[in-house]
C-alpha positions as CSV (number, residue, x, y, z in Angstrom):
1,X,0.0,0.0,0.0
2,X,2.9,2.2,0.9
3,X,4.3,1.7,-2.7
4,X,1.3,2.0,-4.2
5,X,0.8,5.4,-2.2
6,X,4.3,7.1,-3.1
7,X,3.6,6.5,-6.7
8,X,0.5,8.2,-6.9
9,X,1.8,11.3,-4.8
10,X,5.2,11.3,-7.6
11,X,2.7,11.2,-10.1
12,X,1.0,13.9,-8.7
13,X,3.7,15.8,-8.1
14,X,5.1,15.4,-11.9
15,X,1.2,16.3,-13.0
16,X,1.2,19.9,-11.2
17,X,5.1,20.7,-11.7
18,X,4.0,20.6,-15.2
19,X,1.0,21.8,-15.2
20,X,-0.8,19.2,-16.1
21,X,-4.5,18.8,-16.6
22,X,-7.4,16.3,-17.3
23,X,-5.3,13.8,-16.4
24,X,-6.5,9.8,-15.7
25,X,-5.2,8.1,-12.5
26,X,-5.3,4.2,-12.6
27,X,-5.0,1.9,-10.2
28,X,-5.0,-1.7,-9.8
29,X,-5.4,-1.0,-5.8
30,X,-8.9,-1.0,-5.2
31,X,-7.7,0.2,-1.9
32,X,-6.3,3.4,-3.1
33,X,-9.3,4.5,-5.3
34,X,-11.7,3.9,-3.0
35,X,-9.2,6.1,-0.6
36,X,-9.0,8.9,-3.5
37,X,-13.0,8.4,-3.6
38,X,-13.5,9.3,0.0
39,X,-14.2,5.6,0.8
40,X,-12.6,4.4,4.0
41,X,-10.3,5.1,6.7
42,X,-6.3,6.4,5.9
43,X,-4.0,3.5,7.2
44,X,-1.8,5.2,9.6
45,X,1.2,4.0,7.4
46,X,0.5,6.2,4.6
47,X,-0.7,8.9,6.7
48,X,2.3,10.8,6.3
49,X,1.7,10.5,2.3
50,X,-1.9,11.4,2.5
51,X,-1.4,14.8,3.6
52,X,0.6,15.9,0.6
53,X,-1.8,14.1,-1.8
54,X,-5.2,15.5,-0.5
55,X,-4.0,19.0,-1.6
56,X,-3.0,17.6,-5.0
57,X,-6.3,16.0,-5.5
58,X,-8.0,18.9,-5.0
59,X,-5.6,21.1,-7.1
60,X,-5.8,18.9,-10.0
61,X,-9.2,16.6,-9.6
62,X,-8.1,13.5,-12.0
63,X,-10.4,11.0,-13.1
64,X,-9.1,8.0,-11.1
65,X,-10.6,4.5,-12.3
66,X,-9.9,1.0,-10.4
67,X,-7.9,-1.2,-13.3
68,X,-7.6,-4.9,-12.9
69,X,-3.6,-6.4,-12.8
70,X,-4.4,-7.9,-16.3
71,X,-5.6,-4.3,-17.8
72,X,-2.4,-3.0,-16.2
73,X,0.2,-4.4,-18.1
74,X,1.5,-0.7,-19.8
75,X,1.8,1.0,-16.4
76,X,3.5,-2.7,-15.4
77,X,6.0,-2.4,-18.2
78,X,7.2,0.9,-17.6
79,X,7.5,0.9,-14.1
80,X,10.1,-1.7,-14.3
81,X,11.8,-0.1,-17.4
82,X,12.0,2.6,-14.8
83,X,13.4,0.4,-11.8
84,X,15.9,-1.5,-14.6
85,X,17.3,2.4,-15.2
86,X,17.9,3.3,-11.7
87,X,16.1,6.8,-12.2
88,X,12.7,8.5,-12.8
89,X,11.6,10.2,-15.9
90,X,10.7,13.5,-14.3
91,X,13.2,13.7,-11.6
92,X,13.0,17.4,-11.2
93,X,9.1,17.2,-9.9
94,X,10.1,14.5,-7.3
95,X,11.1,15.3,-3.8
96,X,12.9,12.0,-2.5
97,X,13.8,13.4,0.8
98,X,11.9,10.9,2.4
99,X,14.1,8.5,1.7
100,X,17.0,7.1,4.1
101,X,20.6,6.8,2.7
């Protein structure tokens, strides 16, 4: 959930540095659109998360849509394309200070 949560907030993140608009937020956590959708409680673990991305959501109100794993084979691909480079496409937008060195 935690992964799944840091994603979306990066994503976010790249969407507003560049201005971004009518954009489409997939998911195959049911967990996480139903979160975006008001549904259900905030896990404390992504709490933290959850405070940067409610702002964003309301800044930049995507479409967000539940996608099974099978329909998700795109987003699939290029995340590990991403993960085999070792770097993000929009590093700029990203704030990785979360992250222990």
């Amino acid at each position: 959930m935690v992964e799944e949560t840091r994603a979306l907030l990066d994503g976010l993140r790249c969407c507003k540095a560049y201005n971004m608009s009518k954009m489409i937020v997939e998911s195959d956590s049911k967990v996480l659109i139903d979160l975006i959708d008001g549904k259900g409680q905030i896990p404390w673990a992504i709490q933290y998360l959850w405070k940067e991305i409610q702002p964003l959501l309301c800044i930049l109100s995507p479409t967000c849509n539940h996608q099974f794993r099978e329909g998700n084979s795109v987003a699939d691909a290029l995340a590990n394309f991403a993960i085999q480079r070792g770097k993000l496409i929009y590093p700029q937008a990203v704030n990785h200070s979360h992250i222990n060195r």
